[in-house]
LOKOL-355856 format. One line per 10 residues: number of its first residue (from 1); their letters; for each residue x, y, z of N, C-alpha, C, O, CB. Coordinates in steps of 0.05 Angstrom, whole numbers, plus 5000, padded with zeros to 4 digits. Glycine has a CB too. Layout:
NUM) a) X,Y,Z,X,Y,Z,X,Y,Z,X,Y,Z,X,Y,Z ~ ...
This chain:
1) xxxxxxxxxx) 4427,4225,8194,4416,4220,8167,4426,4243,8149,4436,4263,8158,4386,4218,8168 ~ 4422,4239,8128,4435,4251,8107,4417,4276,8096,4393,4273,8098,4440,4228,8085 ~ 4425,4299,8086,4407,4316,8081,4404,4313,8051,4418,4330,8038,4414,4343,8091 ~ 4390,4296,8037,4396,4294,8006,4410,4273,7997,4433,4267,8004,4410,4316,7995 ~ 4393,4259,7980,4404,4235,7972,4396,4232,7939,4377,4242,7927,4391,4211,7992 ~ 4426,4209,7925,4406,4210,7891,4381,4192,7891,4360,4198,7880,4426,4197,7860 ~ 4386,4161,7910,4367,4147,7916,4360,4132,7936,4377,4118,7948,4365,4137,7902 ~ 4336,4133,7942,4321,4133,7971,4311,4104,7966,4296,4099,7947,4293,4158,7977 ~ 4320,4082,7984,4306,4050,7977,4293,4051,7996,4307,4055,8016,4322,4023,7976 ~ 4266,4048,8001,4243,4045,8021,4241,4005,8027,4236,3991,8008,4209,4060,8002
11) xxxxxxxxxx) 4243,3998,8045,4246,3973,8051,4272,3959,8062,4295,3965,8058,4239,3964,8030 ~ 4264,3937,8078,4288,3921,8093,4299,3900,8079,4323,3893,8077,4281,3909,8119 ~ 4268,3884,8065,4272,3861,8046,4300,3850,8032,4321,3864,8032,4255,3869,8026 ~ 4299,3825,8020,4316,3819,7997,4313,3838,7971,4332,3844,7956,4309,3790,7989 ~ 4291,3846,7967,4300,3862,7946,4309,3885,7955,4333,3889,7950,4280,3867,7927 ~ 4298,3901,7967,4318,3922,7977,4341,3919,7979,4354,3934,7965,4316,3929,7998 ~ 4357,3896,7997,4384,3886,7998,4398,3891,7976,4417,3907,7976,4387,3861,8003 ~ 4387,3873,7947,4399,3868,7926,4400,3891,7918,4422,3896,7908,4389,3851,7911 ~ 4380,3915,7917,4383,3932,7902,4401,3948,7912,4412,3962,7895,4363,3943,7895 ~ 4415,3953,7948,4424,3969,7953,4468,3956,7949,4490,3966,7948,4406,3977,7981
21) xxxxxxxxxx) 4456,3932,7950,4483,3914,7939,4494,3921,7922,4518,3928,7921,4481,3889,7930 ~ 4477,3919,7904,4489,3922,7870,4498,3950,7860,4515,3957,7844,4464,3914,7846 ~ 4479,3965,7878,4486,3985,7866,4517,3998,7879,4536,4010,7869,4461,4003,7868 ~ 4514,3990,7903,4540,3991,7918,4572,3974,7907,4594,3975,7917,4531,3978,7948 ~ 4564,3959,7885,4584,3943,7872,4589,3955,7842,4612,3953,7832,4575,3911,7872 ~ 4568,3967,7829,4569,3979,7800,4570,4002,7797,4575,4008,7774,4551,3974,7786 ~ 4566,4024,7816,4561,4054,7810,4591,4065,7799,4613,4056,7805,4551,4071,7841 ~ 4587,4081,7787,4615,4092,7773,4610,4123,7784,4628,4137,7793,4618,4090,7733 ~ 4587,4129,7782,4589,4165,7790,4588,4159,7823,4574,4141,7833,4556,4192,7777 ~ 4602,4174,7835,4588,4185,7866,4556,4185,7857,4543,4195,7839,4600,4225,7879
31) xxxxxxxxxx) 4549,4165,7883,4523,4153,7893,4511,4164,7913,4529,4176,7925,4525,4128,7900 ~ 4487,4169,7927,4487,4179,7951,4463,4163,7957,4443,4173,7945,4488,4210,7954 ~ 4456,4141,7971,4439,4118,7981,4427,4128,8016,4441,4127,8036,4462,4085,7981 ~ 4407,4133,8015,4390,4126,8034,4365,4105,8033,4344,4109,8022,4383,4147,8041 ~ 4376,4081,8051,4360,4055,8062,4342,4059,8082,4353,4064,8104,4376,4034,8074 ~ 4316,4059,8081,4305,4064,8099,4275,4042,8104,4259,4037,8087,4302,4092,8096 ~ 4274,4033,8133,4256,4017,8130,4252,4012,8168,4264,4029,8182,4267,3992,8106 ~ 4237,3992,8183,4232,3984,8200,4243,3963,8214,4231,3957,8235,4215,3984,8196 ~ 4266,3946,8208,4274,3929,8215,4296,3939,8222,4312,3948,8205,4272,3912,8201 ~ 4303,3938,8245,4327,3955,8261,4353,3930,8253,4375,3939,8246,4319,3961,8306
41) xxxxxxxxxx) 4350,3907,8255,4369,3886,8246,4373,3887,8220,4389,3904,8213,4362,3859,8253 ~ 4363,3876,8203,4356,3882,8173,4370,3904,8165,4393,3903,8155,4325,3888,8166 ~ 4358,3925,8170,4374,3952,8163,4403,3956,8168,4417,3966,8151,4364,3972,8177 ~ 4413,3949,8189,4444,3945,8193,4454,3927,8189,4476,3926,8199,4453,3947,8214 ~ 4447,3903,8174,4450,3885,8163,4461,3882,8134,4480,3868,8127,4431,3877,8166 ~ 4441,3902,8115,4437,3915,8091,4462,3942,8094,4471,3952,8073,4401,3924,8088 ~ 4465,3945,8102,4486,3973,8107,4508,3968,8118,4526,3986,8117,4476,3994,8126 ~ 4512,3951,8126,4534,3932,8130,4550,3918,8109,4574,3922,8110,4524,3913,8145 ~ 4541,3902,8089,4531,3897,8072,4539,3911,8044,4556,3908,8027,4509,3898,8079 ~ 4524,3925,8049,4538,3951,8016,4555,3967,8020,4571,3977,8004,4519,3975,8002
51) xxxxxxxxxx) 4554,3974,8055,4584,3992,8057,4616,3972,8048,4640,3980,8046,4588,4004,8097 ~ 4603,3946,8045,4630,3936,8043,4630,3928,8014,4650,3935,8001,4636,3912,8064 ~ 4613,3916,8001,4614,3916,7966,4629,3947,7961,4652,3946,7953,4573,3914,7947 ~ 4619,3971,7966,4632,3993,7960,4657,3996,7964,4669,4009,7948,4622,4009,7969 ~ 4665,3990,7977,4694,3988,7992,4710,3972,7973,4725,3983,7956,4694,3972,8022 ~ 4704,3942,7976,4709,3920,7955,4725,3929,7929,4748,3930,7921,4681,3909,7947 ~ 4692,3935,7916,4699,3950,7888,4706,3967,7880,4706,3971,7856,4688,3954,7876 ~ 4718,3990,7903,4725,4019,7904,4701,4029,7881,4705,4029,7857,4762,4027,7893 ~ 4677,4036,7894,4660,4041,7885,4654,4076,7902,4658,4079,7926,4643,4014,7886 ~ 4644,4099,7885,4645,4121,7901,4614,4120,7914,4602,4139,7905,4654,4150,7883
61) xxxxxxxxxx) 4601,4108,7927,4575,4094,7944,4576,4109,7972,4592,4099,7989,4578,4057,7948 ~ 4565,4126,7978,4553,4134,8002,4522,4128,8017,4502,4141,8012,4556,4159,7999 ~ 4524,4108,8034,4495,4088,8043,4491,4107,8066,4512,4118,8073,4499,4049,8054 ~ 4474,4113,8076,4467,4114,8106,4437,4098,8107,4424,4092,8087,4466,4148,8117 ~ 4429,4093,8140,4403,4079,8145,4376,4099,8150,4383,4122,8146,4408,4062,8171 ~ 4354,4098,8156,4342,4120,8167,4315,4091,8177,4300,4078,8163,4333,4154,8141 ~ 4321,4089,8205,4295,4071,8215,4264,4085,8215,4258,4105,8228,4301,4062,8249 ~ 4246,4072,8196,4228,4082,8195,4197,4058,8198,4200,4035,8191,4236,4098,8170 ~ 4176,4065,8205,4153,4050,8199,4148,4060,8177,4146,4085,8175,4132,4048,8218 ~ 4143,4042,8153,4143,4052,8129,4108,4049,8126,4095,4058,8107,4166,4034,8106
71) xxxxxxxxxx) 4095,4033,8152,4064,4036,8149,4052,4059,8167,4028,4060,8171,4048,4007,8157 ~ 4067,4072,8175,4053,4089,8189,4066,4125,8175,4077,4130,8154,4059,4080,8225 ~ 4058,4149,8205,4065,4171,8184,4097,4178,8183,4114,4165,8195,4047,4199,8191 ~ 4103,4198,8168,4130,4208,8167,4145,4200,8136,4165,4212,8126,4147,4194,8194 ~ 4134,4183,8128,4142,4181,8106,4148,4201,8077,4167,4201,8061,4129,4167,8104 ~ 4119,4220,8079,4122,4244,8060,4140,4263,8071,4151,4278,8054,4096,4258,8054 ~ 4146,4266,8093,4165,4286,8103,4195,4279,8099,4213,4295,8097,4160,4291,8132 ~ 4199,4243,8099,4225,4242,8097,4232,4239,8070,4256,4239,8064,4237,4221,8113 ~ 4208,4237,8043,4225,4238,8025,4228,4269,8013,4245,4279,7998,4218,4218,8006 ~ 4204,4280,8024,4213,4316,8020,4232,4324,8034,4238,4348,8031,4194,4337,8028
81) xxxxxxxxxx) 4244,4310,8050,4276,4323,8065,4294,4320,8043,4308,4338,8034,4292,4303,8095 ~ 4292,4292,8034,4313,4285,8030,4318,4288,7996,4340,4284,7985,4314,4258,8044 ~ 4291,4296,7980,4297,4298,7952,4312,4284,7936,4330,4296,7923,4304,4315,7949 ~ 4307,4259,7934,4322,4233,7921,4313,4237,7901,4291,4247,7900,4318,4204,7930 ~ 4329,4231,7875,4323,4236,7846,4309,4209,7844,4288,4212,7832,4351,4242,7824 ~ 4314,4182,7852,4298,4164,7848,4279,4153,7870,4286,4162,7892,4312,4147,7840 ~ 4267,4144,7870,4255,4131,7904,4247,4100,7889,4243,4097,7865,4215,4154,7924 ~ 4247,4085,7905,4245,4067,7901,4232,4045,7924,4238,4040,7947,4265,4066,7892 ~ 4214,4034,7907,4185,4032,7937,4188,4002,7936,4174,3990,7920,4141,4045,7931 ~ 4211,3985,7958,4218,3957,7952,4206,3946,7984,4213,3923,7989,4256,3951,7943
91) xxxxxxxxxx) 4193,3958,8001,4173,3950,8023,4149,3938,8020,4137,3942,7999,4166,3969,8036 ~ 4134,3918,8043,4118,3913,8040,4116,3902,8063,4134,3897,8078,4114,3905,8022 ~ 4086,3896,8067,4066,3898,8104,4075,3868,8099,4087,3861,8119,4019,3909,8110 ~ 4073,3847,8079,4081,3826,8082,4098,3809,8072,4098,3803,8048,4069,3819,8082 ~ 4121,3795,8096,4137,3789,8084,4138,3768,8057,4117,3757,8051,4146,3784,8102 ~ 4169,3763,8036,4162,3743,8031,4151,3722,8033,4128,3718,8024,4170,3741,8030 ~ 4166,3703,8046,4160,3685,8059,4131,3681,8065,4121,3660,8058,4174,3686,8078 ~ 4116,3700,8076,4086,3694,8075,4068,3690,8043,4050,3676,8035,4074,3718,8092 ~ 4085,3714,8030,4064,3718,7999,4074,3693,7989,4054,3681,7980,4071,3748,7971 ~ 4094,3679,7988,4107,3657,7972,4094,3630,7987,4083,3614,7972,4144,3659,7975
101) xxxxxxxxxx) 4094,3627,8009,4076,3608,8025,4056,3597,8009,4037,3610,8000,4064,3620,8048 ~ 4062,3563,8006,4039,3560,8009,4011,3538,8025,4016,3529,8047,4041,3561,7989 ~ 3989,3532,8014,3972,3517,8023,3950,3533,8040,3935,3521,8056,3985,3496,8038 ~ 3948,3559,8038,3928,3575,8049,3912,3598,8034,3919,3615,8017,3940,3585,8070 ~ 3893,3595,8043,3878,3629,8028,3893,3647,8019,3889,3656,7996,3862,3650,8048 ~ 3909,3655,8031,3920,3684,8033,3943,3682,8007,3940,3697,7988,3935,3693,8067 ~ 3965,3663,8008,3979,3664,7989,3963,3655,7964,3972,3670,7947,4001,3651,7995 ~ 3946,3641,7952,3929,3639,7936,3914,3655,7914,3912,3655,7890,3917,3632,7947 ~ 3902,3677,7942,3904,3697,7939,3917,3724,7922,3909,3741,7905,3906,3694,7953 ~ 3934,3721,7931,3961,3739,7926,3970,3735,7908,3990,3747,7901,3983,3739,7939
């Protein structure tokens, strides 16, 4: 993992994806991206993914992963390692697919 990053994407999700996509396709300054989240597939999936939009677009994009439970602890420590000028909090305990669901309490709910 990286010692310092400009922005830290917390999550495995589609939005995470997109955000770590795009930015991997539009950045003009040297970028420095740490993805970090709980989904050991997902995550190398997503990093897979933008290492190649970067490539693509000759974009100056540096991604790395950092597997994390983003519900449990370690979290304040990894973004005080890592001092990301942005953080960006695109996780969540439940997936799409469930909040978007419907015909039950819970998405109703939500």
């Amino acid at each position: 993992m990286t010692k310092g990053c400009d922005i830290l994407i917390l999550g495995t999700g589609p939005f995470a994806q997109r955000i770590a996509c795009d930015l991997a396709a539009t950045a003009t300054d040297p970028t420095r991206v740490v993805l970090a989240g709980r989904n050991t597939f997902r995550l190398a999936w997503i990093l897979t993914g933008a290492r190649a939009r970067a490539e693509m677009f000759s974009r100056p994009v540096a991604i790395e992963g950092h597997e994390i439970d983003l519900g449990g602890g370690g979290i304040a420590e990894l973004i005080a390692s890592l001092g990301a000028s942005v953080v960006v909090q695109a996780a969540s305990l439940q997936p799409a697919s469930v909040i978007s669901g419907a015909g039950n309490g819970w998405t109703r709910l939500v």
